[in-house]
Phi, psi and omega in degrees: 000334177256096148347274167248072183341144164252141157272133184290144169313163180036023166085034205290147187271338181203170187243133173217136207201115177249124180273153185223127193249093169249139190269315208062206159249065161293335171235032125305308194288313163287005168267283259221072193282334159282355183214350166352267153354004163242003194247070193289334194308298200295318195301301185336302239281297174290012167250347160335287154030265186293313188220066187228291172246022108348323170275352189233349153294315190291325189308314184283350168282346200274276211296324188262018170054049184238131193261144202226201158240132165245112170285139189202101204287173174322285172318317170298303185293340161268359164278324191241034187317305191313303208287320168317302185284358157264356156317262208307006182284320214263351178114034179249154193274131161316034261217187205266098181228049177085214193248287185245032186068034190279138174241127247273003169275352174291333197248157171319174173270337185299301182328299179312269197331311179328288175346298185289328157325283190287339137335278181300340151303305189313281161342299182289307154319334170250332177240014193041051166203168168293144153295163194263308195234215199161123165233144234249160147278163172081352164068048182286023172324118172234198194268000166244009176287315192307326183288343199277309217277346140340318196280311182276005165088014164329134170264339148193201208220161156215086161234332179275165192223063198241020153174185184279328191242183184285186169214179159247155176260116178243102156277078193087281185202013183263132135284146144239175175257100177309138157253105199267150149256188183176129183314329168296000194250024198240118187294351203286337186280346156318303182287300207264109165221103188221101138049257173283346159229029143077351159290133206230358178335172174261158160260135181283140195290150175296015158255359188255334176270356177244347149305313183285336161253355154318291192333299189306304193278359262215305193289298190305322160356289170328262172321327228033055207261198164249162202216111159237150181254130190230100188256176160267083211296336165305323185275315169261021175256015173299165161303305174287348195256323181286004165324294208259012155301320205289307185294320166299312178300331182283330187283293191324283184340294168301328165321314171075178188071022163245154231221095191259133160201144145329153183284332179303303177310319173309298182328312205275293174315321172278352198272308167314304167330302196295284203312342190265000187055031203258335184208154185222112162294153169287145189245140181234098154322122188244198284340160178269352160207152174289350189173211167280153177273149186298347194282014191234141157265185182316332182267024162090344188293147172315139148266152168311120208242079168305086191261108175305117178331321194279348181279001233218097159336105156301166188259129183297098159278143170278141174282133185288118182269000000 
């Protein structure tokens, strides 16, 4: 079904990387930039996060000797230091998800670009290297992101969802590596019912949410795709759901034939694959229009399309049997 299988190190049947987008409350303060600081209910929910469960994730990645990524913004890492230093304690990669969760088609390209600046200082500074990746918040990709993190020497993205295995991203005669994901591989549409942003999902009990990612790694198996997972730790660092973390990492395992790696490892494999010429990736040229398509007009409504008669196939009729 994957056209073009990439090969996995030692001959792994599929690559799995389970990622972490901690927020914290970080986009508390942005919906309610005036009263946050009146809202303990959401802050509780969301500082659960760094510091209830980030220690008890890392403790499960510890015992079960699986390395994972934590996106993580700026602001968050200089807010939460304890929860940061046991990521990096714990081996786990570090990696770039703005400042403060702005999400970056909301912002100027001057903003954007700032964003990215201060992310990568913080980071470079609390673990002493550049992040290797980056995932945008709000999965907020805009038409200058990609080029800011080219510029800045980025090894790869992780926001996009355009295919099962990795691919590259190209600006001008520059590349990165895309690490794609898919909304079914994301705990927040599982999970998430909060209040104060209008969510309203039903919540799934975690064995009906571990069927769906069962499901996903089940194919990538198959295929030899890739699985990346995208949890919250306020969300799925609950009990019954880290729970129930523990037993899908116990099902792989015993499957065998899987490639557990931080995304900086993915990155780094795909990129020895190209250059080495063993593998040739799909490649998406960027941007992907220069703008709005000409069929809408300015106030966004379709335009009208005159299609001439003489362009327009008489209709086949059938003989009535």
């Amino acid at each position: 079904m994957i056209r073009n299988p990439i090969p996995w190190p030692n001959g792994a049947r599929c690559a799995v990387c389970f990622s972490f987008d901690l927020d914290a409350d970080s986009y508390v303060h942005l919906a309610y930039p005036q009263d946050a600081d009146n809202r303990l209910h959401s802050l509780s929910i969301a500082r659960y996060g760094p510091e209830v469960a980030v220690p008890r994730l890392v403790d499960l990645f510890d015992r079960t000797e699986i390395p994972s990524t934590f996106f993580t913004p700026g602001w968050v890492i200089e807010r939460y230091p304890a929860a940061v230093e046991a990521i990096l304690k714990g081996g786990h990669e570090l990696a770039h998800h703005g400042y403060l969760h702005h999400n970056p088609v909301d912002l100027t390209p001057e903003q954007e670009r700032e964003a990215v600046g201060l992310g990568i200082d913080i980071i470079k500074r609390v673990s002493g290297r550049r992040p290797r990746g980056y995932r945008a918040p709000s999965w907020g990709v805009s038409r200058n992101t990609i080029r800011y993190l080219i510029d800045e020497g980025f090894d790869y993205e992780s926001s996009l969802f355009g295919d099962d295995i990795p691919y590259l991203l190209t600006y001008g005669n520059r590349t990165l590596v895309e690490i794609p994901t898919a909304h079914g591989l994301d705990d927040w549409p599982h999970y998430m019912n909060w209040r104060d942003f209008n969510y309203f999902m039903p919540i799934s009990a975690p064995a009906r949410a571990m069927e769906v990612f069962g499901a996903e790694f089940e194919a990538a198996w198959t295929y030899g795709g890739l699985w990346v997972s995208v949890w919250h730790p306020h969300v799925s660092g609950r009990l019954a759901r880290c729970h129930a973390i523990e037993s899908l990492i116990t099902h792989m395992q015993a499957k065998g034939g899987v490639w557990f790696a931080r995304m900086e490892e993915i990155a780094a494999h795909v990129r020895g694959l190209v250059e080495s010429g063993r593998w040739t990736p799909r490649i998406d040229r960027l941007p992907y229009y220069d703008g709005p398509i000409p069929e809408l007009m300015p106030d966004g409504k379709p335009r009208r399309r005159v299609v001439k008669k003489a362009a327009l196939k008489p209709a086949v009729r059938r003989r009535r049997r």
